[in-house]
N, CA, C and O of each residue as an XYZ file, in Angstrom:
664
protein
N     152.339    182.020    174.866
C     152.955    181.026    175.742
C     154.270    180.590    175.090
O     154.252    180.533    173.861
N     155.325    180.297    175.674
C     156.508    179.995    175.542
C     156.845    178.718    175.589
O     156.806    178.081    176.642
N     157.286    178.103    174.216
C     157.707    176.866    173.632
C     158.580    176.377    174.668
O     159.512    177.036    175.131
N     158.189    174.929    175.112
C     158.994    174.538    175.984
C     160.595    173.408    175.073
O     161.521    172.751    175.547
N     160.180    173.705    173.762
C     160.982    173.141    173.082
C     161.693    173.785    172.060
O     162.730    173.238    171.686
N     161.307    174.957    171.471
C     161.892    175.729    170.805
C     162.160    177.484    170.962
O     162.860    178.327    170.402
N     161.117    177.444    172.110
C     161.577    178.720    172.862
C     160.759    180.155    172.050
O     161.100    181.319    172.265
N     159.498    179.690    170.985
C     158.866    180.632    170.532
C     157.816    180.916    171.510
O     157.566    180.359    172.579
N     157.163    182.062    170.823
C     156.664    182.658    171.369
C     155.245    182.713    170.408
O     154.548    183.465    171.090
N     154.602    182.425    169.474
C     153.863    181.909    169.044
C     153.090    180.354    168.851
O     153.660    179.381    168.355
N     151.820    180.358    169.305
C     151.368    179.326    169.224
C     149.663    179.094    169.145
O     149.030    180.147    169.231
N     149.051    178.153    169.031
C     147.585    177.993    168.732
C     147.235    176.915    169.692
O     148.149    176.280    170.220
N     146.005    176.655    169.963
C     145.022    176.078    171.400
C     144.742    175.157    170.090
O     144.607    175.662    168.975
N     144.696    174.289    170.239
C     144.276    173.400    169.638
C     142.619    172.340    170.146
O     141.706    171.746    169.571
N     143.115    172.678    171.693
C     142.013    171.658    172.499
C     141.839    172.580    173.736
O     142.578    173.554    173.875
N     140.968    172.312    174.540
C     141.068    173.096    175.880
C     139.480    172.273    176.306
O     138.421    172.100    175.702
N     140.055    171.876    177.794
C     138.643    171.444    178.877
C     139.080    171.902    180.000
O     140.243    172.169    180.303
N     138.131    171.993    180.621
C     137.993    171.837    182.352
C     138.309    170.561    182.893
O     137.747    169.511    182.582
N     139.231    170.692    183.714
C     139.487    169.767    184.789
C     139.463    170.122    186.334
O     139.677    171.231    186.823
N     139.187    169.059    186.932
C     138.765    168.897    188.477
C     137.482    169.507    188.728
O     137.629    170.495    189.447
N     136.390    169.317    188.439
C     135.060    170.386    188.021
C     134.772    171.699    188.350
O     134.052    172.230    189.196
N     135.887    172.292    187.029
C     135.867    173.389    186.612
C     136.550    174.564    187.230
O     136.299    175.758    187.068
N     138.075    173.612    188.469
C     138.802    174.661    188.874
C     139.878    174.793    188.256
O     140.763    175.546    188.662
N     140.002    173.901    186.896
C     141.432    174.250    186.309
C     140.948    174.215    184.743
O     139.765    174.014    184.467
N     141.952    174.426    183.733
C     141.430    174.448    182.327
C     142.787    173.497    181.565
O     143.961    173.834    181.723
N     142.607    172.968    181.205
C     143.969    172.215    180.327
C     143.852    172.027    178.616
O     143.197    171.475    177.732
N     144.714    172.696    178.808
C     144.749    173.319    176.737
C     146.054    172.906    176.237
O     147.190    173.278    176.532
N     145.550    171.923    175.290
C     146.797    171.906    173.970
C     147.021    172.589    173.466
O     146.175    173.258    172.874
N     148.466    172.850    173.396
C     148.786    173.902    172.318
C     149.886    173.168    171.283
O     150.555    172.142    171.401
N     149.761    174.211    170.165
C     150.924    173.802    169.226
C     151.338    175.034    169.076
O     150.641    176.047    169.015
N     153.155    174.887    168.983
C     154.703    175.909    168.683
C     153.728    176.402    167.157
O     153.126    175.636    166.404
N     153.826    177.719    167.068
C     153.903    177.922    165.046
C     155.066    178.290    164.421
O     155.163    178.997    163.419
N     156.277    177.586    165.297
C     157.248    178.250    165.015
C     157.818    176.835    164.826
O     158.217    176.581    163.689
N     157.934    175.753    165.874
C     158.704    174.340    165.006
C     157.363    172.815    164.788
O     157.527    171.736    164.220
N     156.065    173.396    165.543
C     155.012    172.538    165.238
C     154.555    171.614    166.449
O     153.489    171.008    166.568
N     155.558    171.660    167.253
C     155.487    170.788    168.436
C     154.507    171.190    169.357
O     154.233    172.368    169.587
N     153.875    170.031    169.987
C     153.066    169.950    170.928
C     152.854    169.910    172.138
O     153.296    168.845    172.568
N     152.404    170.514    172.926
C     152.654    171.013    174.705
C     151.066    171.041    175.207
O     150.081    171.487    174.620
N     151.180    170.410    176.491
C     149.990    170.810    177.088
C     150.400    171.383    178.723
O     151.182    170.962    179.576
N     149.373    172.641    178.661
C     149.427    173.783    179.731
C     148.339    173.460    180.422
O     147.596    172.619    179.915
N     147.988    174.031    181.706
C     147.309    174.312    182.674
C     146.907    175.366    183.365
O     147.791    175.718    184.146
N     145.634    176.245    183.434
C     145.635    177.164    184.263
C     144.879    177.534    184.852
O     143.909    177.630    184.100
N     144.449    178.051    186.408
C     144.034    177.687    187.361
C     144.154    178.944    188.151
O     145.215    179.471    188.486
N     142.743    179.439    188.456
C     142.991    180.680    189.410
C     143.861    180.988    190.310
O     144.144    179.868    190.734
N     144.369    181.584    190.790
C     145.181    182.215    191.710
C     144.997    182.085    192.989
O     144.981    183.224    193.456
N     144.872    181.435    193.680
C     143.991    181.481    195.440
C     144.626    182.412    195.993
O     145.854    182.447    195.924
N     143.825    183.463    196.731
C     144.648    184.411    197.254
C     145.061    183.912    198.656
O     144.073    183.664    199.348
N     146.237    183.698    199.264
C     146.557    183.483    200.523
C     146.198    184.520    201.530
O     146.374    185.733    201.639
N     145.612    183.553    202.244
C     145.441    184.870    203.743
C     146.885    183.839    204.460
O     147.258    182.668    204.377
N     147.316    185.030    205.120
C     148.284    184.797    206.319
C     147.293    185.683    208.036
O     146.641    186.720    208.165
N     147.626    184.760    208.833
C     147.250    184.621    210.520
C     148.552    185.400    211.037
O     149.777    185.517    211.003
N     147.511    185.774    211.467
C     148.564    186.771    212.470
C     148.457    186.493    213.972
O     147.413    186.580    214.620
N     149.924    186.073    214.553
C     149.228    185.385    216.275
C     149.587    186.420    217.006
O     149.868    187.560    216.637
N     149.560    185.898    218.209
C     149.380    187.178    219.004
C     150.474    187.960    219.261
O     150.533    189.190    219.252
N     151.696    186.830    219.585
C     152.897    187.256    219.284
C     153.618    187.936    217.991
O     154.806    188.259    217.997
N     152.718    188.115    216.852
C     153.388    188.708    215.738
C     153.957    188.101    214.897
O     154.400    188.689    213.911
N     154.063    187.093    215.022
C     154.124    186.351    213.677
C     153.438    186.069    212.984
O     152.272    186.027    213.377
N     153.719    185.712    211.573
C     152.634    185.768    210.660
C     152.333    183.542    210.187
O     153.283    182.774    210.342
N     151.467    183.216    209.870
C     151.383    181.704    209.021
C     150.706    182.321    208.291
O     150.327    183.491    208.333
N     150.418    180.963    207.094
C     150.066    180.883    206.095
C     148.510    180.328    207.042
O     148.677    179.575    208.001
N     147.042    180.789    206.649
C     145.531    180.374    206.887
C     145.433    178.672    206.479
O     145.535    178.161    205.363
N     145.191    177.999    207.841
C     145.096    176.708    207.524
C     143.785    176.412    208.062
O     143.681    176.465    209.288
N     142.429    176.010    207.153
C     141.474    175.959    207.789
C     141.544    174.388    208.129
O     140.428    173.915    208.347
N     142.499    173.571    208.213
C     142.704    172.567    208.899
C     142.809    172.583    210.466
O     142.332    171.767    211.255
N     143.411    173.502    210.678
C     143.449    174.117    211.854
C     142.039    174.126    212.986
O     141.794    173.643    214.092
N     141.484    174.788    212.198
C     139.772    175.014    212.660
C     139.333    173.834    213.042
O     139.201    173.579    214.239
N     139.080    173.057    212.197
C     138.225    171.553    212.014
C     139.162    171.002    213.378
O     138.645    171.073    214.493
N     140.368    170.529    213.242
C     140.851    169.958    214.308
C     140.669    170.196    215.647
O     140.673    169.302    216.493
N     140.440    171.877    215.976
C     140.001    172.574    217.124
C     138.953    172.402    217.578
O     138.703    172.449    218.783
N     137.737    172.051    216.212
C     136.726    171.848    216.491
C     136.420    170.013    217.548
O     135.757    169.536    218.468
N     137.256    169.733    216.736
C     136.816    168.259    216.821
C     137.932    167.284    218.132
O     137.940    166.102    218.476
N     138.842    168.618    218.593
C     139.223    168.548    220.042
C     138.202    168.810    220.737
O     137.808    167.882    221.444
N     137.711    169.642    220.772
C     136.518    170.495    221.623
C     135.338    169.539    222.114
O     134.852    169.312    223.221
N     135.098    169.106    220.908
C     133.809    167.866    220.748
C     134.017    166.219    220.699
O     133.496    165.377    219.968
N     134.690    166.135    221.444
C     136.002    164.843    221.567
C     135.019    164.396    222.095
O     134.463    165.318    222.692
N     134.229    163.023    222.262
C     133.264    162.476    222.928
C     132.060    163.157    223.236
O     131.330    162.759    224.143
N     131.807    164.115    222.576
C     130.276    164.788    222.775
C     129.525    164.143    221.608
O     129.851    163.400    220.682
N     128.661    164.583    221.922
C     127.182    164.032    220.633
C     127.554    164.846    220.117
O     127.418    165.835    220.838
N     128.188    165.201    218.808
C     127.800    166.094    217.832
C     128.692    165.623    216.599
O     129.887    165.330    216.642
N     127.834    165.613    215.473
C     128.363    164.922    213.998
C     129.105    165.224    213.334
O     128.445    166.127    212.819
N     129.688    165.248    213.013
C     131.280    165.271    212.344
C     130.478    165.975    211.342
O     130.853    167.144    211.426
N     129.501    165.885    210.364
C     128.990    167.032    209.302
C     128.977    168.031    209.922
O     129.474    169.013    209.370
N     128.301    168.221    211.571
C     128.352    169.859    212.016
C     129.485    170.247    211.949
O     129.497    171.475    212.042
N     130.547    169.791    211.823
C     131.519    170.132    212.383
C     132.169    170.585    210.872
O     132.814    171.600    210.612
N     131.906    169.852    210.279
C     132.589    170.308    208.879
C     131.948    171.684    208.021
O     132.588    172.450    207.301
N     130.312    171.732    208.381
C     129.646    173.211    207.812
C     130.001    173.880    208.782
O     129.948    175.088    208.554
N     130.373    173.586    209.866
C     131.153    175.371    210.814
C     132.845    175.075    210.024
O     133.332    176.087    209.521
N     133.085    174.707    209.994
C     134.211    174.975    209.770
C     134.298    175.869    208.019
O     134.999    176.804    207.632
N     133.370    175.142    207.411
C     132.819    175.717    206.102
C     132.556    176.823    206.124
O     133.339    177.472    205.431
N     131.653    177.524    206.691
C     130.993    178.802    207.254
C     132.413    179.660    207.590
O     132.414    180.787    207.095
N     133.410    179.355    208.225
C     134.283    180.145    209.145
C     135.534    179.957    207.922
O     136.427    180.798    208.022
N     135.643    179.259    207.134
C     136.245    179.168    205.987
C     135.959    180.168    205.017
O     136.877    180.720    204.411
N     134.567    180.495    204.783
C     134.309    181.199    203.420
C     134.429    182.789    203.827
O     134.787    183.757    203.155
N     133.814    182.633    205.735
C     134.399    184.275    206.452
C     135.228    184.677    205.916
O     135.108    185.720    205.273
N     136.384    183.993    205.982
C     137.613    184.596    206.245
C     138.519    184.567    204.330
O     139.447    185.277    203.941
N     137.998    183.820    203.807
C     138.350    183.768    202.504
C     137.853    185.048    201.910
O     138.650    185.831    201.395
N     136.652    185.278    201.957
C     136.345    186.449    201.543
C     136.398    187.845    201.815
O     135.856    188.696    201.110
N     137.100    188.086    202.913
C     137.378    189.070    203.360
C     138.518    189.783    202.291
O     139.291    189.152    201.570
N     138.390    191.449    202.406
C     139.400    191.941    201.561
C     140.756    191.930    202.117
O     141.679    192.068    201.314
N     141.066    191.767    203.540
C     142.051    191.982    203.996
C     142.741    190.677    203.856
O     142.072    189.656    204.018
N     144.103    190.589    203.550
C     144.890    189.500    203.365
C     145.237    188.610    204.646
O     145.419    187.423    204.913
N     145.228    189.744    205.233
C     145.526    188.898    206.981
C     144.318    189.079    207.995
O     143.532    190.011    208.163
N     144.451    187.932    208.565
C     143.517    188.024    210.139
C     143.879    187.357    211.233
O     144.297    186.199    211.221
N     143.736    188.053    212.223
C     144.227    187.996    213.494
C     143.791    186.624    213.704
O     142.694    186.239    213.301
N     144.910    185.597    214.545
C     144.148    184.421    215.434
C     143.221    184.780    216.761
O     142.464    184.146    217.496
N     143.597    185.857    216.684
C     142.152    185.794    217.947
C     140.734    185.855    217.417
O     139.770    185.291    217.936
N     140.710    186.859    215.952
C     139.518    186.762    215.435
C     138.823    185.126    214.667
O     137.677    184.715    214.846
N     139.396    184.764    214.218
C     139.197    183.331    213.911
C     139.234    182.625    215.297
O     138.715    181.549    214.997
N     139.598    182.527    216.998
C     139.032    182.096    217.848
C     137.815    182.461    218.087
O     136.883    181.665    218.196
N     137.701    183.966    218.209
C     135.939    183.728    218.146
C     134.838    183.315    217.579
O     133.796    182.909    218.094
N     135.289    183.511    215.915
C     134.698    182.574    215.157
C     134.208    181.701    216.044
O     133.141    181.851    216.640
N     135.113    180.581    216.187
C     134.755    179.078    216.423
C     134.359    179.133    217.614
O     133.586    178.222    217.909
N     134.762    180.378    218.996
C     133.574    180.124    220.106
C     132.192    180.437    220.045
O     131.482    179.837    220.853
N     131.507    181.446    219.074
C     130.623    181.655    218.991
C     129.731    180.661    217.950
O     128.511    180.814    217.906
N     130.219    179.905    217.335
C     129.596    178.424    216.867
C     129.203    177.866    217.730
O     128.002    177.725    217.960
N     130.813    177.076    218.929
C     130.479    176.384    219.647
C     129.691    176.736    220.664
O     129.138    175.902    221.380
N     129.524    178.577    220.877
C     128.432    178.388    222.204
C     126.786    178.010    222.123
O     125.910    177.785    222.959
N     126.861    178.069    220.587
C     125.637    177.779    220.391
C     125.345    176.444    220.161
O     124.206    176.030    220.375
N     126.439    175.537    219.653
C     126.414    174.200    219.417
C     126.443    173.016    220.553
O     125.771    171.985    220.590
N     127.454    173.503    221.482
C     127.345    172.759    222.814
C     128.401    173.353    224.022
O     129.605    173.570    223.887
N     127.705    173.514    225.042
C     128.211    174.604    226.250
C     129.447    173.928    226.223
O     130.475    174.553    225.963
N     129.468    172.147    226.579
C     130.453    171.486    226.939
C     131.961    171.628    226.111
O     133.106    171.654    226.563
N     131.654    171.676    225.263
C     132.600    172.208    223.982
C     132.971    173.269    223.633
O     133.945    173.328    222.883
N     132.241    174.582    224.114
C     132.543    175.570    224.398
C     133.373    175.846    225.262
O     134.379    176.394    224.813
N     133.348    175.656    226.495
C     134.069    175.567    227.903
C     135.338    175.033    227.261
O     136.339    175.746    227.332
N     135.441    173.399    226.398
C     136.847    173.224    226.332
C     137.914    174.128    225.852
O     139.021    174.454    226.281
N     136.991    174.509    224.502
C     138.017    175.281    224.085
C     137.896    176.812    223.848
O     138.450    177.356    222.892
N     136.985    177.629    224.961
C     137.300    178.535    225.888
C     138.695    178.910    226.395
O     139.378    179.922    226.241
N     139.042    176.894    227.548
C     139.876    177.416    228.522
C     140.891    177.168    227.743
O     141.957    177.326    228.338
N     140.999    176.844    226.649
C     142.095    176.550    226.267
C     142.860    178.002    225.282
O     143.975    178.522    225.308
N     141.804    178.218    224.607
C     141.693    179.847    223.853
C     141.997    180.513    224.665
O     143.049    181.088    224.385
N     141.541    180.808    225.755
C     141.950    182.371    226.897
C     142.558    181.829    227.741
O     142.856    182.633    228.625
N     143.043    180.462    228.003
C     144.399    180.309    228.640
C     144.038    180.396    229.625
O     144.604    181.312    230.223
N     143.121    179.744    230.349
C     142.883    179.450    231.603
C     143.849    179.272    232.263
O     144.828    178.669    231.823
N     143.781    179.750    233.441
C     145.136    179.168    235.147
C     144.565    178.610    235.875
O     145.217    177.838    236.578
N     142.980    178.698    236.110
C     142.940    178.072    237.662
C     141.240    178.021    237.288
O     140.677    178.656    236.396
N     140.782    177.302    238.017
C     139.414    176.697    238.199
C     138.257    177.593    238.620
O     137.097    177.203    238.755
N     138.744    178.980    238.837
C     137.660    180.704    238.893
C     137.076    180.284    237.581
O     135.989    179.761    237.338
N     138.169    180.677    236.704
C     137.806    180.840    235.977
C     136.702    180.258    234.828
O     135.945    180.800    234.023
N     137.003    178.955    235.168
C     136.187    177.929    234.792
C     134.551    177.966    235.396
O     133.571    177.727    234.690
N     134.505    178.275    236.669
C     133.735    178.493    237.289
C     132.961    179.679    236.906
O     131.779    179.883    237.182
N     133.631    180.322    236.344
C     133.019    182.531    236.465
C     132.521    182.294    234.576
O     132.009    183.277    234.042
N     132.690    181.158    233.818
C     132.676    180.873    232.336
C     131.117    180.251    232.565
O     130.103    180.853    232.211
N     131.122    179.373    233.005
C     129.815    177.820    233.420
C     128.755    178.945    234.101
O     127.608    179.106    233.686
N     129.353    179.693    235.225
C     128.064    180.783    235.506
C     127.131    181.672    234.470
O     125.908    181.811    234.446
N     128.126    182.201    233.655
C     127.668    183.195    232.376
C     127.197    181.997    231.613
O     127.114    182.506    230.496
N     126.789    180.606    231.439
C     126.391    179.169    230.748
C     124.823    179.199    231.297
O     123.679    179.181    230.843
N     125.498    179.254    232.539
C     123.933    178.913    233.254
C     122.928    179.923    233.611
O     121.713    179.803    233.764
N     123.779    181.052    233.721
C     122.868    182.171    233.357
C     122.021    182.607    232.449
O     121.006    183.303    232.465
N     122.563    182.128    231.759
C     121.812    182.398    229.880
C     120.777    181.082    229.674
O     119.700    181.226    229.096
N     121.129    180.057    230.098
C     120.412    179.103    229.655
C     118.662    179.222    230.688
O     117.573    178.941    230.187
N     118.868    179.695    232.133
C     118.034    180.020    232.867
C     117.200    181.464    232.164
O     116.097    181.715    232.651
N     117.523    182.038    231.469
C     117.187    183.668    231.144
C     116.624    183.116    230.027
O     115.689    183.839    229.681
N     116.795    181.855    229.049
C     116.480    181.869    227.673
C     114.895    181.344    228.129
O     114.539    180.943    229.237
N     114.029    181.503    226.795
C     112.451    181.002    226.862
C     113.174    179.674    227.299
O     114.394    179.688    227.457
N     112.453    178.545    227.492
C     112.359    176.990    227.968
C     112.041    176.521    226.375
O     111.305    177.334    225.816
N     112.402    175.496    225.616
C     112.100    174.966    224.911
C     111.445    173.687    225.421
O     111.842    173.233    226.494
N     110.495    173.079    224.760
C     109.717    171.750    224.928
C     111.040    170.789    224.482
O     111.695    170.799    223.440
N     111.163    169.953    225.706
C     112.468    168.979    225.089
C     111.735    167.795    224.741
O     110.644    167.962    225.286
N     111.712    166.478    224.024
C     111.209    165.599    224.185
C     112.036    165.064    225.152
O     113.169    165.473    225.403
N     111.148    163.634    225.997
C     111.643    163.210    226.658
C     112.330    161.686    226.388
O     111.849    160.794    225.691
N     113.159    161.666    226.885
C     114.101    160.248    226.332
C     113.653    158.844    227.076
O     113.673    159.140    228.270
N     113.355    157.796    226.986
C     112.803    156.930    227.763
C     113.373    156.775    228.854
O     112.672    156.483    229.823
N     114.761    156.919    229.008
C     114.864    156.732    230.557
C     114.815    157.401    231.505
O     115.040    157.076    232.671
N     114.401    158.776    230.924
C     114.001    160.243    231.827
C     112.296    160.072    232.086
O     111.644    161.039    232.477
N     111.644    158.708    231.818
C     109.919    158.572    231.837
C     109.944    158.856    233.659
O     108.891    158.870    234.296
């Protein structure tokens, strides 16, 4: 490491811990060349994914992005802000771990529709029409059919009943 004061190139660790639990390391060092003392930092590399939209441009992967989409979607629905944060978690670690540096925004839209179709139709539908760019109210309509189709085709679950449904 290179003396930030005398410009050598020799030196000794004197101290070294973990900081932020255990994503960074911070080590004293001392120059062996004028004696002086420096402290360094170093900290894995995060590999950036860049999004690719449809139009061809590239961003930098903001899983801020996600969460916010999510939590448009579910804007006044019953559903807890923790669900919302382990899908977004889940669809975070997808895409982090992938070998490829880039991924398409359409693939990260499905991601998050196939959460939400399982999480809540209503929330699905929003940001459906908003994902495939709905024009006109077919469509909305020809979406809620393939909803109600599936939900009629699935076994029946035992719901409990809520007191004011007695």
């Amino acid at each position: 490491m290179k003396c930030p004061y005398c410009g050598g190139s020799q030196d000794k660790v004197i101290d070294s811990r973990e900081i932020r639990d255990g994503e960074a390391t911070k080590r004293r060092r001392q120059c062996n060349e004028c004696g002086k003392r420096f402290t360094t930092y170093e900290e894995i590399e995060e590999r950036r994914q860049m999004v690719v939209k449809k139009d061809g441009r590239r961003e930098p992967y903001d899983r801020g992005k996600i969460l916010r989409g999510l939590q448009t979607a579910c804007h006044k629905r019953n559903v807890d802000v923790d669900v919302l944060m382990r899908i977004t978690e889940e669809i975070d670690r997808e895409i982090i771990n992938r070998s490829d540096r880039e991924i398409a925004s359409v693939e990260i839209g499905e991601m998050v529709m196939a959460r939400l179709r399982e999480l809540d139709h209503v929330a699905y539908v929003r940001y459906a029409s908003v994902y495939r760019q709905f024009r006109d109210v077919t469509q909305f309509r020809e979406l809620v059919d393939v909803l109600g189709y599936e939900e009629r085709e699935r076994p029946q679950q035992r719901q409990p009943r809520l007191p004011y449904e007695a």
